[in-house]
ROKE-214252 format. One record per residue: residue in three letters; z, x, y of N, C-alpha, C in turn. Coordinates in steps of 0.02 Angstrom, whole numbers, plus 32768, in hexadecimal, padded with zeros to 4 digits. Example, Ala and Ser with C-alpha at 12.3 -4.5 7.8 and 13.67 -1.06 7.14 Angstrom:
<recs>
Ala818682947EE4818682677F1F818682947F5B Ser816282827F90816582AC7FCB818A82858002 
</recs>
This chain:
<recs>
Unk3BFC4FE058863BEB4F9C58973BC74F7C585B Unk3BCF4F3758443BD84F2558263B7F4EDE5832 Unk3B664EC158003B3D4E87581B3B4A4E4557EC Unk3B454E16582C3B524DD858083B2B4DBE57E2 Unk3B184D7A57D33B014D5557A93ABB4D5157C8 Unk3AAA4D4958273A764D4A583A3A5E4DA0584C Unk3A684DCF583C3A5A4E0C58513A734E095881 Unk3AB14DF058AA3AD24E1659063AFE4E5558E0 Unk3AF54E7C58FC3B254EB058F93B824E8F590D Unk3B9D4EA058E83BE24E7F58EC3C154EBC58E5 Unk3C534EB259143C7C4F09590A3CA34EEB58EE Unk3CCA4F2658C73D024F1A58A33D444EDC58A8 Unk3D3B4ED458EC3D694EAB59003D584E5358FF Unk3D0B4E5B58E03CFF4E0458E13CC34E035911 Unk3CD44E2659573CB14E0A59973C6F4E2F5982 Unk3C3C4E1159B63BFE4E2A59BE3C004E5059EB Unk3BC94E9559F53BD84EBE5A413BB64EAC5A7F Unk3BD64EAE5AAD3BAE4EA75AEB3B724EC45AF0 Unk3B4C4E9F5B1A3AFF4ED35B243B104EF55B5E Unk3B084F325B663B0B4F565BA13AF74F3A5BE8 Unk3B114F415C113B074F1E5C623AA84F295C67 Unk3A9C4EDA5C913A6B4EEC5CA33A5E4F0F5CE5 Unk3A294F4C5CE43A1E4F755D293A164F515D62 Unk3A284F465D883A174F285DC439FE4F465E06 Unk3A0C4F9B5DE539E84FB75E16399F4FAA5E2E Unk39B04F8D5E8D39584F855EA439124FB45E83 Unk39074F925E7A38AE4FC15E7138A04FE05EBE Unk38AB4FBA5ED638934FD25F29384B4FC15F31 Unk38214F9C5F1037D94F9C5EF937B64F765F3A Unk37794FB25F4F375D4FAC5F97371F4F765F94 Unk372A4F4D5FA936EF4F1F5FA936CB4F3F5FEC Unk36734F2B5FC7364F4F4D600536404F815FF9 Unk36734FB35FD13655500D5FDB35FB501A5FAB Unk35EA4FD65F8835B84FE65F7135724FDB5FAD Unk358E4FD55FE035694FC86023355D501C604A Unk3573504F603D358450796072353450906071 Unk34FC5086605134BA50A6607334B75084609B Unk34C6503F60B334B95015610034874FD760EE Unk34794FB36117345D4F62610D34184F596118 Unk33F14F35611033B54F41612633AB4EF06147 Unk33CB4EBA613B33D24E9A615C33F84E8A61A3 Unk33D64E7761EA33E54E7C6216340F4E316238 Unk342E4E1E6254342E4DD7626E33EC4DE762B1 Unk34034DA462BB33C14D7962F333ED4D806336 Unk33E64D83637D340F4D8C63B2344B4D5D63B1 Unk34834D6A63C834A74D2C63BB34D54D336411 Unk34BC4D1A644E34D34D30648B35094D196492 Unk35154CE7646F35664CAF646A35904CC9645A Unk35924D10642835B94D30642235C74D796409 Unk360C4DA4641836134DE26407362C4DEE63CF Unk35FF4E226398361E4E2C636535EE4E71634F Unk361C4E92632C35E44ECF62FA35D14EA762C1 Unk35904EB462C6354C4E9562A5356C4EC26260 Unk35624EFF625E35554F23622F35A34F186202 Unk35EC4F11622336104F076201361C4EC161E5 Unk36014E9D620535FC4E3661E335CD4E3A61AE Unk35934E7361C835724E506179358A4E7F6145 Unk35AA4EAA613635C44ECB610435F74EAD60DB Unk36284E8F6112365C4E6D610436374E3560D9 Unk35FA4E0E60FC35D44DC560CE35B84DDF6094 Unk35944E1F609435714E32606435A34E556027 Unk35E94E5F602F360E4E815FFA36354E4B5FF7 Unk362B4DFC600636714DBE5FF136494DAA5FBD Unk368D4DAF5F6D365C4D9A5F3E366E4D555F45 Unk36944D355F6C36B24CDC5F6E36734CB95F77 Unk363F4CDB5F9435F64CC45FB435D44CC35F83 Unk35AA4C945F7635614C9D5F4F352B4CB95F7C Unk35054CC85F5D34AE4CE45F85349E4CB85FC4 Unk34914C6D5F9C34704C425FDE34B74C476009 Unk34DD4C45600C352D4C3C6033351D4C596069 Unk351F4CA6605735114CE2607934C74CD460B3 Unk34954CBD608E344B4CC560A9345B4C7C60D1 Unk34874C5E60D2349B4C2960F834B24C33613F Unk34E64C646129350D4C92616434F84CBF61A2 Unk34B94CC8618234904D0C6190345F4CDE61C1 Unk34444CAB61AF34214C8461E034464C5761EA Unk34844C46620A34A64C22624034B34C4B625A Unk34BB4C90626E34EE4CB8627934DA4CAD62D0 Unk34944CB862E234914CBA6327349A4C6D6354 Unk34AC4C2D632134C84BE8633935184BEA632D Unk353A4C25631B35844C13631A35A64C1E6348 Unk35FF4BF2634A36054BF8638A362B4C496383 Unk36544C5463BA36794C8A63A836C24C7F636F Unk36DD4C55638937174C4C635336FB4C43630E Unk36BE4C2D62FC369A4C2D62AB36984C6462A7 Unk36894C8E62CB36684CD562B636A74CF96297 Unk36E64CF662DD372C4D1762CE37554D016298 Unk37484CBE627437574C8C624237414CB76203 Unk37024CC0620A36D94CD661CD36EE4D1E61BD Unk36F94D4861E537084D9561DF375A4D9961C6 Unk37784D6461E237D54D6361CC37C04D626189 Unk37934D28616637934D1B613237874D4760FE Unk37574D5C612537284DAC610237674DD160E6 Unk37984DF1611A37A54E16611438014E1860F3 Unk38024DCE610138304DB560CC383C4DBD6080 Unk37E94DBB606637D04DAB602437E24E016001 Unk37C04E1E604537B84E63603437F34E87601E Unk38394E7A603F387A4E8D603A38894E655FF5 Unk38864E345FF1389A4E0C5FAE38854E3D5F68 Unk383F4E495F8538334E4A5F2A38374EAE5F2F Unk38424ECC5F61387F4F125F6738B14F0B5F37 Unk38DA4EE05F50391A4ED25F3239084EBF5EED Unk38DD4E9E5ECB38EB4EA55E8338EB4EDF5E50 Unk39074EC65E1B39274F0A5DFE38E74F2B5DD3 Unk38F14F555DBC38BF4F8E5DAF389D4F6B5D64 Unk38BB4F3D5D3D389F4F1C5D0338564EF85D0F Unk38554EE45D58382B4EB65D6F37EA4EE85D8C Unk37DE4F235D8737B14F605DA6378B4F4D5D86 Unk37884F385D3237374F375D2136FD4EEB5D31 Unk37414EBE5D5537294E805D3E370B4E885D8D Unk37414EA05DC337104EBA5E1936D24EC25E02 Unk36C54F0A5DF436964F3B5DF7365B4F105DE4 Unk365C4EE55D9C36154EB55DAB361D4E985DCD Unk36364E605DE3363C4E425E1F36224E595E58 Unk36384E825E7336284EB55EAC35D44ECC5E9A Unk35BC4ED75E5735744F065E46354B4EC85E48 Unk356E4E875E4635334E3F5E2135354E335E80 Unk356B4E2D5EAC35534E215EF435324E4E5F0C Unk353D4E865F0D35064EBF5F2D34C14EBD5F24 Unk34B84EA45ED434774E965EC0345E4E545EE1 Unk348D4E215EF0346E4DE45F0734514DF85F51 Unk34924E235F6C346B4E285FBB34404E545FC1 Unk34274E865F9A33ED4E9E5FA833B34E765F94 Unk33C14E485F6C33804E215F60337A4DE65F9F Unk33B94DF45FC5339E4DC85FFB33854DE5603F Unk33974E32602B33614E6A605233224E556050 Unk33174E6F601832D14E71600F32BD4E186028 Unk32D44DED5FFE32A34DAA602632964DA5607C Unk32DE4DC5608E32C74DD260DC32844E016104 Unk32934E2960E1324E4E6960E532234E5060CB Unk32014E1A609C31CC4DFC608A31C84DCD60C5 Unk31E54DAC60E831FC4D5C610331C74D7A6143 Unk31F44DDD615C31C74DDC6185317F4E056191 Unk317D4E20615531384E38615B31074DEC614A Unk30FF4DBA613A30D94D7B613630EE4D696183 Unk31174D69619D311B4D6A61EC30ED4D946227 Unk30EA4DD2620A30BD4DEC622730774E09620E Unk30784DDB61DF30164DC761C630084D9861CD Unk303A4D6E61E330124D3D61FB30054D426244 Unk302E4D586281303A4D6062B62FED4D8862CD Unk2FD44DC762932F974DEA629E2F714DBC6283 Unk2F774D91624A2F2F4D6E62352F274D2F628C Unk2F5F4D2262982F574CED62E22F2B4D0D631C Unk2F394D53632F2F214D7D635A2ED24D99634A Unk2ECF4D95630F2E804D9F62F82E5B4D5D62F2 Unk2E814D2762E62E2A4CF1630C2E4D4CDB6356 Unk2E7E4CED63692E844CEF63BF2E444D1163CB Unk2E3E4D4563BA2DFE4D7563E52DC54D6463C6 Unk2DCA4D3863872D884D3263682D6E4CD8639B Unk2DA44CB863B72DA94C8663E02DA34C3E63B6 Unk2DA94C4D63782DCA4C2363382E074BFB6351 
</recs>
């Protein structure tokens, strides 16, 4: 093989060579699996409707389509939604989830942050929850201590 005037490799015959097929084989790439120690955020009662708590918020907490506040949006409407929002939101979830399966294995490194920069967002919206409620319940004891002090 032979090179032209711009450095392409050129074959004997004039032509330039094909680039080899691109892989298209799925990655299969699991959104969510950086979740499997479990959530520490809970929802609020929601009697309006039936759903696994623990599989909606995994599904919210591993969609990278969501930003942080999106999510912490989600998380406190969840016990004002109706049921078809809820069943709306989980198709979606789990729509997203099959989609980005199916992309091909070139795209694994560009997931994997993706996937490590949301994991990191929702644990930081752990923790503001676990702060949200321990100031909930110092204040609840600072109320109960001038109750008895008759403050």
């Amino acid at each position: 093989m032979d090179q032209d005037s711009q450095g392409q490799q050129v074959q004997q015959d004039g032509t330039t060579p094909m680039p080899p097929p691109e892989d298209t084989t799925p990655a299969n790439f699991q959104l969510g699996a950086l979740f499997k120690d479990g959530l520490k955020i809970k929802l609020q009662q929601h009697p309006d409707t039936q759903f696994d708590d623990n599989k909606f918020l995994i599904l919210l907490a591993s969609s990278i389509s969501l930003s942080k506040v999106e999510k912490r949006r989600i998380v406190d409407a969840a016990p004002n939604l109706k049921q078809w929002q809820v069943d709306e939101l989980i198709s979606i979830f789990e729509e997203e989830k099959k989609k980005f399966a199916q992309l091909s294995k070139k795209h694994v490194s560009q997931l994997e942050k993706l996937a490590k920069q949301h994991y990191e967002d929702w644990r930081d919206l752990e923790m503001g929850q676990e702060q949200e409620g321990k100031k909930e319940e110092e204040q609840k004891k600072a109320d109960e201590i001038r109750k008895s002090l008759g403050l």
